[in-house]
PyMOL Python script that loads the backbone (N, CA, C, O; Angstrom):
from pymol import cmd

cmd.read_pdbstr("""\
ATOM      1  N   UNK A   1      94.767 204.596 179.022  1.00  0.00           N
ATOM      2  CA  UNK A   1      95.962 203.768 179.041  1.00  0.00           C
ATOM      3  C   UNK A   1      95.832 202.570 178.092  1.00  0.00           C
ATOM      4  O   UNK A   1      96.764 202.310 177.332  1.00  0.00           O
ATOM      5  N   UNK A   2      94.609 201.762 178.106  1.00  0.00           N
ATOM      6  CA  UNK A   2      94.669 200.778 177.269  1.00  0.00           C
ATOM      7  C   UNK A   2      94.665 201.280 175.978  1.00  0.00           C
ATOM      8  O   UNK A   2      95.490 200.777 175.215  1.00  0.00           O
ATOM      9  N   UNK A   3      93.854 202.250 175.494  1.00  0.00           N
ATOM     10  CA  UNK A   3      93.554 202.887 174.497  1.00  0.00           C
ATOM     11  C   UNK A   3      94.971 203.066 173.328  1.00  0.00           C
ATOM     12  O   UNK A   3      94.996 202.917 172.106  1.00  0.00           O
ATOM     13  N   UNK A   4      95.924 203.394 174.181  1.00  0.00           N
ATOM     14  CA  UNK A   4      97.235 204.212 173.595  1.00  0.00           C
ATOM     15  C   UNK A   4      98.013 202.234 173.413  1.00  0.00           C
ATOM     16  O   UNK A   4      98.531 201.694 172.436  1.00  0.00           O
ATOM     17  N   UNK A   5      97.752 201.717 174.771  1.00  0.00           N
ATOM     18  CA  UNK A   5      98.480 200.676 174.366  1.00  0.00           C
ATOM     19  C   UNK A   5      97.501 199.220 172.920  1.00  0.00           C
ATOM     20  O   UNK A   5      98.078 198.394 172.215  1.00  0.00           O
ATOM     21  N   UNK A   6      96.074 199.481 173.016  1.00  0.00           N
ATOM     22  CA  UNK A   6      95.424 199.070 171.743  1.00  0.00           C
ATOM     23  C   UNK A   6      96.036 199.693 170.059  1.00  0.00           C
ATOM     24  O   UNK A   6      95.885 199.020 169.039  1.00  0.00           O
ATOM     25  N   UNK A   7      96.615 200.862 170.069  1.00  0.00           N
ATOM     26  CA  UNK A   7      96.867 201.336 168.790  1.00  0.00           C
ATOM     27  C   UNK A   7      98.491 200.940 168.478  1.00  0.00           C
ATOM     28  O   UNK A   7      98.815 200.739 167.308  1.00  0.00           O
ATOM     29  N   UNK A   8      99.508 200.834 169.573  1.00  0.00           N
ATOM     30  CA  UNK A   8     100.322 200.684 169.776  1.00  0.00           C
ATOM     31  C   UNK A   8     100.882 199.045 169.659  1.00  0.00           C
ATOM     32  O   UNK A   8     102.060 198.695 169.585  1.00  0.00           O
ATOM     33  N   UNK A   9      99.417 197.984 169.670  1.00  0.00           N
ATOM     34  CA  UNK A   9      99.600 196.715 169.789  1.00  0.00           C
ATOM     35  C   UNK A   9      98.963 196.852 168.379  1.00  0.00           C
ATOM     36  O   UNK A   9      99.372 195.792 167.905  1.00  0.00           O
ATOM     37  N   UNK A  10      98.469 197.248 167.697  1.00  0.00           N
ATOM     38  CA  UNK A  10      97.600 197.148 166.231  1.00  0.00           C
ATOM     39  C   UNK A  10      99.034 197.646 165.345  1.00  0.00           C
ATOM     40  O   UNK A  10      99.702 196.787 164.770  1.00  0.00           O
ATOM     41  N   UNK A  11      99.268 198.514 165.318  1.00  0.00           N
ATOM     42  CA  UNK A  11     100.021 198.687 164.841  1.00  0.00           C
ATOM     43  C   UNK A  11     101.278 198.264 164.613  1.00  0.00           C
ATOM     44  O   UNK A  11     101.804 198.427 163.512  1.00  0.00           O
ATOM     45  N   UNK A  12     102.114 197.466 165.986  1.00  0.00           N
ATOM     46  CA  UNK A  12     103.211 196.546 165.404  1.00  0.00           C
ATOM     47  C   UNK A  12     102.791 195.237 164.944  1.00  0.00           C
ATOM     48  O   UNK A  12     103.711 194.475 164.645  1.00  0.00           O
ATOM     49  N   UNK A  13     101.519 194.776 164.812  1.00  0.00           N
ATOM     50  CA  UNK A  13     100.735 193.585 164.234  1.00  0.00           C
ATOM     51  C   UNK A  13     100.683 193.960 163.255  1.00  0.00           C
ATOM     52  O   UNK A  13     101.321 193.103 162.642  1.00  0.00           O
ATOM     53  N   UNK A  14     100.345 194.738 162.485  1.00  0.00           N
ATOM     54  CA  UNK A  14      99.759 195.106 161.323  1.00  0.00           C
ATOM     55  C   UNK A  14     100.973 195.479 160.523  1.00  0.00           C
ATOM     56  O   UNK A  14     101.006 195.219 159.320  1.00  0.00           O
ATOM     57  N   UNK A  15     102.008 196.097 161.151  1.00  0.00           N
ATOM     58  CA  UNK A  15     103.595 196.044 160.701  1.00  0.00           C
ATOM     59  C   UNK A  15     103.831 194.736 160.291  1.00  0.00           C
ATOM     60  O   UNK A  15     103.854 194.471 159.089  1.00  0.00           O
ATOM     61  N   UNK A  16     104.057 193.669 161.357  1.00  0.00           N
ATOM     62  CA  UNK A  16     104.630 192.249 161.023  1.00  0.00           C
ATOM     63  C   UNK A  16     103.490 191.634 159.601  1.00  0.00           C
ATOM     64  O   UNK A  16     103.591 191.301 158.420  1.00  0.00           O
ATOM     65  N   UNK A  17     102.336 191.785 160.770  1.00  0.00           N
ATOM     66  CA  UNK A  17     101.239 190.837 159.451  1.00  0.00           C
ATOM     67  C   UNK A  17     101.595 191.576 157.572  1.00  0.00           C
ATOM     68  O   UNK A  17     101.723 190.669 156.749  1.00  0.00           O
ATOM     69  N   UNK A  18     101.648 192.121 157.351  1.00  0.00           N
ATOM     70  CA  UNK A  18     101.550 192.987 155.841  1.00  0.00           C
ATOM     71  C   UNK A  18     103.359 192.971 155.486  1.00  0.00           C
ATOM     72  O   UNK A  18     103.546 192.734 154.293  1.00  0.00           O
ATOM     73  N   UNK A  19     104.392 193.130 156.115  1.00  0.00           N
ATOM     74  CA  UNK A  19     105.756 192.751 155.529  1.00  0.00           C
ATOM     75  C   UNK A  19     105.909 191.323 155.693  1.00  0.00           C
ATOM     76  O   UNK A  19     106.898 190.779 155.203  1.00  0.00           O
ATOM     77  N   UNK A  20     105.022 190.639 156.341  1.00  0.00           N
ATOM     78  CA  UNK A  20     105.304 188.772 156.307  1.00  0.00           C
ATOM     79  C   UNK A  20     104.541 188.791 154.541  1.00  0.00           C
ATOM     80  O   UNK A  20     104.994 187.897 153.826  1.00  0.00           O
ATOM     81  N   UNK A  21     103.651 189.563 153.983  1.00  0.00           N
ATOM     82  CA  UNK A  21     102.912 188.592 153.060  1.00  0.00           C
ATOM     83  C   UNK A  21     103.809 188.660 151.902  1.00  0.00           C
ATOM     84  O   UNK A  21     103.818 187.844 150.981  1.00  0.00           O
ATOM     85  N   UNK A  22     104.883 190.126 152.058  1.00  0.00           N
ATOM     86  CA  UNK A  22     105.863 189.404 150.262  1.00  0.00           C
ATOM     87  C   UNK A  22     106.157 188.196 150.550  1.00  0.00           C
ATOM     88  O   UNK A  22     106.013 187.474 149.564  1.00  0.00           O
ATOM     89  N   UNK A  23     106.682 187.378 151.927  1.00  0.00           N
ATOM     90  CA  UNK A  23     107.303 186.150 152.033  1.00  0.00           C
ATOM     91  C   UNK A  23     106.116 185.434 151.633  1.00  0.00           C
ATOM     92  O   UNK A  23     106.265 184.875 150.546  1.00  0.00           O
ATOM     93  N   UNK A  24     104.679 185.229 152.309  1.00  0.00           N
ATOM     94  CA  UNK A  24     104.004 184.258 151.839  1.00  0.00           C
ATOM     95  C   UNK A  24     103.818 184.545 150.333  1.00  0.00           C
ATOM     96  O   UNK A  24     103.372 183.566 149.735  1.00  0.00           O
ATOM     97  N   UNK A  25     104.062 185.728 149.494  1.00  0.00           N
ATOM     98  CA  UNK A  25     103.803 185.557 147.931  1.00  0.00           C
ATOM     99  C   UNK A  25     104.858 184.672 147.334  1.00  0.00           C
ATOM    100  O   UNK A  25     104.702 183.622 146.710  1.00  0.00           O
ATOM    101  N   UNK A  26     105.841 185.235 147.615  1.00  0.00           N
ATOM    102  CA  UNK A  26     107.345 184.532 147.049  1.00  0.00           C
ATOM    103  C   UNK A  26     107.074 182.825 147.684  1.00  0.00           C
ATOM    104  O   UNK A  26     107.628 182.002 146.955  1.00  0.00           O
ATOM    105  N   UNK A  27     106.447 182.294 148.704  1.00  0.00           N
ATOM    106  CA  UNK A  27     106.340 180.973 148.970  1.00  0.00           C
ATOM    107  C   UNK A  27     105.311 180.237 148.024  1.00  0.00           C
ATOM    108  O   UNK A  27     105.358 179.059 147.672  1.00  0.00           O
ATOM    109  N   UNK A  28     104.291 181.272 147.661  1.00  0.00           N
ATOM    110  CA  UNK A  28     102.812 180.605 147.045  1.00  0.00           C
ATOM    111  C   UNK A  28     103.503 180.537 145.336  1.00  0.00           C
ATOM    112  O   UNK A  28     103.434 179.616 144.522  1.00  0.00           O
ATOM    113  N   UNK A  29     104.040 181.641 145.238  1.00  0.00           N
ATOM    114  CA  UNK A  29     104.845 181.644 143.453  1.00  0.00           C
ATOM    115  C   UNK A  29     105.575 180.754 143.320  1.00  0.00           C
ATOM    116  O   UNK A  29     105.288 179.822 142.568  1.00  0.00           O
ATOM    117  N   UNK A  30     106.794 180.797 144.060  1.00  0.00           N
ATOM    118  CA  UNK A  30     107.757 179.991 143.480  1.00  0.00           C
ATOM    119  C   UNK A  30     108.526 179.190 144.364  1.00  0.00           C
ATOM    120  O   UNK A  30     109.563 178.687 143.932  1.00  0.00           O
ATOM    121  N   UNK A  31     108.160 178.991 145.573  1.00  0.00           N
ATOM    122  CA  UNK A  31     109.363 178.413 146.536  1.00  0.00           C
ATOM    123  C   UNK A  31     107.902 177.229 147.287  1.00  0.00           C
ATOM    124  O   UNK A  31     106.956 176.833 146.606  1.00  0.00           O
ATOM    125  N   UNK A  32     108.107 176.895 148.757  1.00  0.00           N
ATOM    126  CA  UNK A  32     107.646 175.473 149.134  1.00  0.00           C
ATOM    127  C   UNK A  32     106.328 175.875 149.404  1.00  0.00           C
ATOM    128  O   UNK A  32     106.193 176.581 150.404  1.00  0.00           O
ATOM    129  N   UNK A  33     104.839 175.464 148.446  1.00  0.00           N
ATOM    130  CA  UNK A  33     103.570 176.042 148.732  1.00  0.00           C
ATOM    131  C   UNK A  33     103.130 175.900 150.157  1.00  0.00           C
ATOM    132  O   UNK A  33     102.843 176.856 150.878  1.00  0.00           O
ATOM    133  N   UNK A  34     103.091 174.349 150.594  1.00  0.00           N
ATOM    134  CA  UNK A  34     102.902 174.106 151.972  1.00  0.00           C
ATOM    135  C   UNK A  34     103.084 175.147 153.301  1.00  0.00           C
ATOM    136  O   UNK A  34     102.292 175.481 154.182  1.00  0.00           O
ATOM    137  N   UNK A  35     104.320 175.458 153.067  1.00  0.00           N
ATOM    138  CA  UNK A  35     105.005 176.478 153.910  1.00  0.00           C
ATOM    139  C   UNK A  35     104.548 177.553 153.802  1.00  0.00           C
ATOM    140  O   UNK A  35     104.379 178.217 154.825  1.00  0.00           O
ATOM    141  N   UNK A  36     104.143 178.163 152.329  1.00  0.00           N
ATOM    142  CA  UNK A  36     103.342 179.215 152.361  1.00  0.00           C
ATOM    143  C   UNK A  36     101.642 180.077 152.826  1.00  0.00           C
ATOM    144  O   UNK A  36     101.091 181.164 152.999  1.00  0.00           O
ATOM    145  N   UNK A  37     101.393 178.117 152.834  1.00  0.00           N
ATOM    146  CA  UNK A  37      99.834 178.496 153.310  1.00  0.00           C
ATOM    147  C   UNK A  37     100.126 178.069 154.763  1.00  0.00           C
ATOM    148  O   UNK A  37      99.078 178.321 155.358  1.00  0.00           O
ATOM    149  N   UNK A  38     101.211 177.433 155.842  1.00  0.00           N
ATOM    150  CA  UNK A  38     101.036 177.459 157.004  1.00  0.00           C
ATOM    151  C   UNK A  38     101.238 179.020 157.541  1.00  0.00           C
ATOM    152  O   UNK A  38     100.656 179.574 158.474  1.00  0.00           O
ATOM    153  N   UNK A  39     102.342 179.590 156.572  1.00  0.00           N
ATOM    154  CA  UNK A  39     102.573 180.796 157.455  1.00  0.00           C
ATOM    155  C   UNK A  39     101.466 182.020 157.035  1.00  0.00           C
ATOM    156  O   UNK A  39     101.542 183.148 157.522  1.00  0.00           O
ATOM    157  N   UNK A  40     100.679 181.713 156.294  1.00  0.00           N
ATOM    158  CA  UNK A  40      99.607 182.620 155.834  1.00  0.00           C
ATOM    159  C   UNK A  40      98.637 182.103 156.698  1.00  0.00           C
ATOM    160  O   UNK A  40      97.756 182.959 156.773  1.00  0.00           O
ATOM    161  N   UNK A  41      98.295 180.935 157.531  1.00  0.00           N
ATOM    162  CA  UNK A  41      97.182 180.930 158.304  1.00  0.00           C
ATOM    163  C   UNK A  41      98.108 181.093 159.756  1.00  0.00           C
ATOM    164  O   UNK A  41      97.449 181.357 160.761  1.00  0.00           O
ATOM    165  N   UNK A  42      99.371 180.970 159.891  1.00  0.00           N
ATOM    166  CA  UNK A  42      99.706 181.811 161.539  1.00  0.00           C
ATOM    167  C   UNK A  42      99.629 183.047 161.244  1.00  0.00           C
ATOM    168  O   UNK A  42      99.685 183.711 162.279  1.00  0.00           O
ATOM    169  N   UNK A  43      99.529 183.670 160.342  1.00  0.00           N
ATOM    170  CA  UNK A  43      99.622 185.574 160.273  1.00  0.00           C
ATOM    171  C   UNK A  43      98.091 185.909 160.400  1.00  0.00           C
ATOM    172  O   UNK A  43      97.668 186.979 160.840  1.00  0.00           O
ATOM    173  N   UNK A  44      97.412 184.999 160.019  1.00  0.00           N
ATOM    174  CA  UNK A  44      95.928 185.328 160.731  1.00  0.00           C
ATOM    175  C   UNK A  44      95.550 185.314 161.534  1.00  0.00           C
ATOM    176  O   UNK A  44      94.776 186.159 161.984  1.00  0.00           O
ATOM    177  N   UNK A  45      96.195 183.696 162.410  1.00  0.00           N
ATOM    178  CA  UNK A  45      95.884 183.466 163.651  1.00  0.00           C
ATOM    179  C   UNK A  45      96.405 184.532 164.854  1.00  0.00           C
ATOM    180  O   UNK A  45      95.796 184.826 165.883  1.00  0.00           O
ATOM    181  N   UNK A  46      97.697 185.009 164.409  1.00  0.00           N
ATOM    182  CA  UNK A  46      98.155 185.759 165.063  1.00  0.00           C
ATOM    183  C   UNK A  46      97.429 187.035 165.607  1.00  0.00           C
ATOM    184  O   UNK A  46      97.254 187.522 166.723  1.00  0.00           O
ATOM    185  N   UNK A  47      97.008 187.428 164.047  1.00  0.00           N
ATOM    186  CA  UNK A  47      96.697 188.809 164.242  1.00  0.00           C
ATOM    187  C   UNK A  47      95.254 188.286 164.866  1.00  0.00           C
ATOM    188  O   UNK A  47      95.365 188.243 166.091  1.00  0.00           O
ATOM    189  N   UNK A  48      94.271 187.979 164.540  1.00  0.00           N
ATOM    190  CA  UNK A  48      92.973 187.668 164.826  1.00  0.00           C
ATOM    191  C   UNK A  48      93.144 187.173 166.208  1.00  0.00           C
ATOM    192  O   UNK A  48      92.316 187.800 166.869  1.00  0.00           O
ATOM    193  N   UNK A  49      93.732 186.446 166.911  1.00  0.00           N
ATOM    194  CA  UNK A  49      94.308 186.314 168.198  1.00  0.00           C
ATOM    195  C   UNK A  49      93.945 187.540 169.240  1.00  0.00           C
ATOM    196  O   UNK A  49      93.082 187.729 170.096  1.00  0.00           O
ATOM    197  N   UNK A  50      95.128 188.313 168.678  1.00  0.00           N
ATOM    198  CA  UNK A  50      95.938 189.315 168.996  1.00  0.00           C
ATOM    199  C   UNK A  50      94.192 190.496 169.425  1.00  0.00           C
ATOM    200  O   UNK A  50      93.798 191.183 170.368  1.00  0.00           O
ATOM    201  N   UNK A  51      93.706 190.106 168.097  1.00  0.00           N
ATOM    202  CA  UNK A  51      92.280 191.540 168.119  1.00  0.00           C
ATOM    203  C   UNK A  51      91.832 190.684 169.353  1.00  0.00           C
ATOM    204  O   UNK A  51      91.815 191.240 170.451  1.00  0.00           O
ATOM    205  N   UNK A  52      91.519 189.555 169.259  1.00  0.00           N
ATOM    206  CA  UNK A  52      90.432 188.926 169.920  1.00  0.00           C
ATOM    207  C   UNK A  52      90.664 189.523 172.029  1.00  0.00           C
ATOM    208  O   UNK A  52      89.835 189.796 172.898  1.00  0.00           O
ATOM    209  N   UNK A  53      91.914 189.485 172.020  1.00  0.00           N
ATOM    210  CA  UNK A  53      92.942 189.572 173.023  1.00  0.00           C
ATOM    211  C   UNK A  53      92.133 191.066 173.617  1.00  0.00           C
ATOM    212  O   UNK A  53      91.389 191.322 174.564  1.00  0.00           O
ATOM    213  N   UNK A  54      92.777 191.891 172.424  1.00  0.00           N
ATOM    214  CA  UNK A  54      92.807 193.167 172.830  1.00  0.00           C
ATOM    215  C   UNK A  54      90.917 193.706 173.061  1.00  0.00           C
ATOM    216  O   UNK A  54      90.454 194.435 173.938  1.00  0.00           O
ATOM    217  N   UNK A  55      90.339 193.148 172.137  1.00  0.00           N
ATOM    218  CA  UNK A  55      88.807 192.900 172.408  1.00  0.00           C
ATOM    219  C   UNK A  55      88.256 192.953 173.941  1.00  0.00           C
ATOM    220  O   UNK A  55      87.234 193.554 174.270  1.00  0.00           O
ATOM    221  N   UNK A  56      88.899 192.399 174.610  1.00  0.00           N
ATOM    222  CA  UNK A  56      88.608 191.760 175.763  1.00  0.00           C
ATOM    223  C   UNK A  56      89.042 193.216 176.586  1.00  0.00           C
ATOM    224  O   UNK A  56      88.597 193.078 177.726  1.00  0.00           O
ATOM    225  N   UNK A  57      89.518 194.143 176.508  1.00  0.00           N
ATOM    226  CA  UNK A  57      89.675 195.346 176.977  1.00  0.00           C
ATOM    227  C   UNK A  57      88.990 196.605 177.003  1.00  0.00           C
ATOM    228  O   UNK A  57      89.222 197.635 177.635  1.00  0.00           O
ATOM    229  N   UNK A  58      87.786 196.193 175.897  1.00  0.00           N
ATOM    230  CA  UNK A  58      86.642 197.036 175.602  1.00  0.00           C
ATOM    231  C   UNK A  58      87.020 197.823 174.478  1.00  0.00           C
ATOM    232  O   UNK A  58      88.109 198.101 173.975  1.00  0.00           O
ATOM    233  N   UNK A  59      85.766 198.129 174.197  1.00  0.00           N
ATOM    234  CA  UNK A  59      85.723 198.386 172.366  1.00  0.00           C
ATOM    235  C   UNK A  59      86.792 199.616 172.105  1.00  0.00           C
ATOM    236  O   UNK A  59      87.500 199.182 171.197  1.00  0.00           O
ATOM    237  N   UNK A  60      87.205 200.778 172.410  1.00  0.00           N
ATOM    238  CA  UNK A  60      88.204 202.084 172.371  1.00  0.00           C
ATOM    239  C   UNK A  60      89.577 200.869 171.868  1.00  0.00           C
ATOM    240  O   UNK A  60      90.061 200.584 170.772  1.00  0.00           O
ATOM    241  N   UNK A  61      89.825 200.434 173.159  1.00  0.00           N
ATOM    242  CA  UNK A  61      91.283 199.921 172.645  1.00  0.00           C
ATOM    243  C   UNK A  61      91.222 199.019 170.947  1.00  0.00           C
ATOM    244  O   UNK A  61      91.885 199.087 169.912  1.00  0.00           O
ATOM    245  N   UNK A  62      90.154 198.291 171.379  1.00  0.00           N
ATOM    246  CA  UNK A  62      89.973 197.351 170.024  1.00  0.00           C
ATOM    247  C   UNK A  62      90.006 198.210 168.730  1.00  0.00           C
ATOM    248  O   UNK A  62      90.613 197.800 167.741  1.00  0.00           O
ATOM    249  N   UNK A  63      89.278 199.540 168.736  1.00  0.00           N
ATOM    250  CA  UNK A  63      89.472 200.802 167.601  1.00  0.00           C
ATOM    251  C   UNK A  63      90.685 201.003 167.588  1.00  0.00           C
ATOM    252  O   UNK A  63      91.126 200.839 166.450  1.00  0.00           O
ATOM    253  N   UNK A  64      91.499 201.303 168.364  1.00  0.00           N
ATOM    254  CA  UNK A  64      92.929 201.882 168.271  1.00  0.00           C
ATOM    255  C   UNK A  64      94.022 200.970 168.122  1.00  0.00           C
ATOM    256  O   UNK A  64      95.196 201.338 168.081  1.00  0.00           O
ATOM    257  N   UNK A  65      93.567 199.554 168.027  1.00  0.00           N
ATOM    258  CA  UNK A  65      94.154 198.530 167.687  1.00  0.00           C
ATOM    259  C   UNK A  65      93.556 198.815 166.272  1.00  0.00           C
ATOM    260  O   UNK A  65      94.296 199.272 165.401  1.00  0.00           O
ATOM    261  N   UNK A  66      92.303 198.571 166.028  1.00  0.00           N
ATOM    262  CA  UNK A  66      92.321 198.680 163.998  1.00  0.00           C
ATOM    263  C   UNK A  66      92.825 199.650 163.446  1.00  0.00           C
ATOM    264  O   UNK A  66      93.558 199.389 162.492  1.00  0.00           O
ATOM    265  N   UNK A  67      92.662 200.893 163.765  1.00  0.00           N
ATOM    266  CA  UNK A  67      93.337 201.618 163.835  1.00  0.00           C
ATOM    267  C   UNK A  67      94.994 201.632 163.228  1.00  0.00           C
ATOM    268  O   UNK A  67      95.532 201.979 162.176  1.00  0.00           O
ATOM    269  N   UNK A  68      95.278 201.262 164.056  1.00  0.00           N
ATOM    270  CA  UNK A  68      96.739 200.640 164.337  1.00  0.00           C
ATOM    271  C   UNK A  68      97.457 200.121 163.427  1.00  0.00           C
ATOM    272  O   UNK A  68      98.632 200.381 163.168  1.00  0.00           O
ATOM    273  N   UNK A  69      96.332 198.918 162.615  1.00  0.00           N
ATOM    274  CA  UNK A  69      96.093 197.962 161.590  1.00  0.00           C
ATOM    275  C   UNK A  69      96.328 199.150 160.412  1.00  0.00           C
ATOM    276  O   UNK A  69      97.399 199.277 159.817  1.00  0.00           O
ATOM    277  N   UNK A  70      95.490 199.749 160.248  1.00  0.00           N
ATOM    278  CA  UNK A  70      94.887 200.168 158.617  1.00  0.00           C
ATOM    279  C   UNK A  70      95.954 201.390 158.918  1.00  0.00           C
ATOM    280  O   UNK A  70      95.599 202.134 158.004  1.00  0.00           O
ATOM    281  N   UNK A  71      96.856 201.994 159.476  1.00  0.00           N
ATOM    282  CA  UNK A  71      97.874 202.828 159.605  1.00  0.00           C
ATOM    283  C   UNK A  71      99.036 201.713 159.228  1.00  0.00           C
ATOM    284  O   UNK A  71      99.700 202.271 158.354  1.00  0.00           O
ATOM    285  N   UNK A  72      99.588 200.430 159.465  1.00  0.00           N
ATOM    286  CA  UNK A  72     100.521 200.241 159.440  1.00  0.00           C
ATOM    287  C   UNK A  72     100.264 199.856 157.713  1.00  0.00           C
ATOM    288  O   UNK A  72     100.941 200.279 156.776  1.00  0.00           O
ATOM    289  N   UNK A  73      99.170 199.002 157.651  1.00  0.00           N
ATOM    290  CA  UNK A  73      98.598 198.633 156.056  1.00  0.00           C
ATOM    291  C   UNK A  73      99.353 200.051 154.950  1.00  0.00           C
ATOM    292  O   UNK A  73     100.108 199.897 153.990  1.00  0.00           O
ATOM    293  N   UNK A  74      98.776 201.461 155.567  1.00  0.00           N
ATOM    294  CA  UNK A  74      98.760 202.160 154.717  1.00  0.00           C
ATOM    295  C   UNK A  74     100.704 202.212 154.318  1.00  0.00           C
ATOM    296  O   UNK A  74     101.137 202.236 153.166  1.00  0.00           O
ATOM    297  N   UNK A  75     101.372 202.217 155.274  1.00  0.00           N
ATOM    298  CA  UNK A  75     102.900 202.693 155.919  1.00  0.00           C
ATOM    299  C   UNK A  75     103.547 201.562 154.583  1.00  0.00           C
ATOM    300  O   UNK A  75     104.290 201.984 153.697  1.00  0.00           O
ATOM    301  N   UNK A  76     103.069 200.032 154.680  1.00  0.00           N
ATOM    302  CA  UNK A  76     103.813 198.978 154.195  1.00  0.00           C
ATOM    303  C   UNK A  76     103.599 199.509 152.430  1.00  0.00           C
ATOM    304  O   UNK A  76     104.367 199.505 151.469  1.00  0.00           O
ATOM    305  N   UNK A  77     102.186 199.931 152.611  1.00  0.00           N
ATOM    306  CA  UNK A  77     101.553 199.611 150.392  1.00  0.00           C
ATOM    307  C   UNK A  77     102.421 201.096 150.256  1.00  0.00           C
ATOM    308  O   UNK A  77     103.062 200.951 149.215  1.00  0.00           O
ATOM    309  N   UNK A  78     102.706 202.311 150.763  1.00  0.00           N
ATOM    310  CA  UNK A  78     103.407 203.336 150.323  1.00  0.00           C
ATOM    311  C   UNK A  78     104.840 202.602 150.160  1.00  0.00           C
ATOM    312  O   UNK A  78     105.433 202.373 149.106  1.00  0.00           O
ATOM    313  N   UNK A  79     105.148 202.364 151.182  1.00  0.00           N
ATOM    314  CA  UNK A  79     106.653 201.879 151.196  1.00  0.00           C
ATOM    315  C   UNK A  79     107.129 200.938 149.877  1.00  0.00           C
ATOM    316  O   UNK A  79     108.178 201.091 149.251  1.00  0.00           O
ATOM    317  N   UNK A  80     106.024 199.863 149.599  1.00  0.00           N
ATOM    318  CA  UNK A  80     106.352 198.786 148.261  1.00  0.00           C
ATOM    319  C   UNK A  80     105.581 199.496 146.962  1.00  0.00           C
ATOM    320  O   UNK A  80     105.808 198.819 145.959  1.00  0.00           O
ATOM    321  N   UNK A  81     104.769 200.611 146.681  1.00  0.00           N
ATOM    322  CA  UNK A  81     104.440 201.012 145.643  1.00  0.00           C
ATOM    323  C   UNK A  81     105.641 201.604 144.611  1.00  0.00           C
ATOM    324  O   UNK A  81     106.386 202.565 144.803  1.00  0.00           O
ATOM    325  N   UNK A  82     105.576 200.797 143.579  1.00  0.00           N
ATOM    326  CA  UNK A  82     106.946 201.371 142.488  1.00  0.00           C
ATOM    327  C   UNK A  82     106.375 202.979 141.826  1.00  0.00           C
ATOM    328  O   UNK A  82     105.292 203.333 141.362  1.00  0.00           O
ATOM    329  N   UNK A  83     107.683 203.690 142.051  1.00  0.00           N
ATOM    330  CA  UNK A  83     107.822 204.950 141.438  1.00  0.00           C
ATOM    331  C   UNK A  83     107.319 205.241 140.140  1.00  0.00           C
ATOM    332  O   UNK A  83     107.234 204.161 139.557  1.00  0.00           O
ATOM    333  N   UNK A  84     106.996 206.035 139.503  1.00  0.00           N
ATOM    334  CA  UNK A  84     106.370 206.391 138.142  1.00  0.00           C
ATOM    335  C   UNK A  84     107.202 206.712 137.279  1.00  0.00           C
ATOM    336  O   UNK A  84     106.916 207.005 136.118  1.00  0.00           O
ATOM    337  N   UNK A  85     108.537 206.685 137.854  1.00  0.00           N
ATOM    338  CA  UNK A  85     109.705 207.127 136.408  1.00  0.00           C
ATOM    339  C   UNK A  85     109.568 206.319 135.252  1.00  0.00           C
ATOM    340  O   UNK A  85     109.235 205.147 135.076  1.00  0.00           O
ATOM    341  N   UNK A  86     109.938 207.317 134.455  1.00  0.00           N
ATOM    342  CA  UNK A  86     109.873 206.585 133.030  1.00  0.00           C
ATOM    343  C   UNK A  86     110.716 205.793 133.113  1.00  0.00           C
ATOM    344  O   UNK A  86     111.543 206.057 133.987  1.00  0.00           O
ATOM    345  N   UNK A  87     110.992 204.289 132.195  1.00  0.00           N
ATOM    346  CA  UNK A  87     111.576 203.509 131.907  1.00  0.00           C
ATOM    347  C   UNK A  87     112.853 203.210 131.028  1.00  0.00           C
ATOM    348  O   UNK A  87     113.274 202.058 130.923  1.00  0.00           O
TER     349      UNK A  87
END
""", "prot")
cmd.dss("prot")
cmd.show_as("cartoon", "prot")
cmd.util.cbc("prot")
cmd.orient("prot")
């Protein structure tokens, strides 16, 4: 049970954390830096939180929480990788 709910909690973290960072790029490039490095250290805190949390449930869930992570990672870099058409 925890197991299913560790991959299930990794994974909508790892959703939010990785579509928040175009915003922190677009903040660090060209818009209010400040703002960009607060919300780049709550997307850590969050997530690192969040492991620390799920940690506490024993190591399976904590896998299926990284898990979770490096599945949603993969979901976001397919989704923003530009196409190869010619120009």
């Amino acid at each position: 049970m925890f197991i299913a709910f560790g991959g299930l909690a990794g994974f909508t973290l790892g959703l939010a954390h990785f579509l928040s960072l175009s915003r922190v790029v677009q903040m660090l490039v060209g818009g209010p830096i400040g703002l960009g490095l607060v919300l780049q250290l709550v997307r850590f805190a969050v997530l690192g939180g969040a492991l620390y949390g799920i940690a506490q449930l024993g190591p399976l869930p904590l896998l299926a929480a990284l898990a979770g992570v490096i599945l949603a990672r993969v979901l976001v870099l397919r989704r923003s990788r530009p196409t190869n058409e010619a120009v």
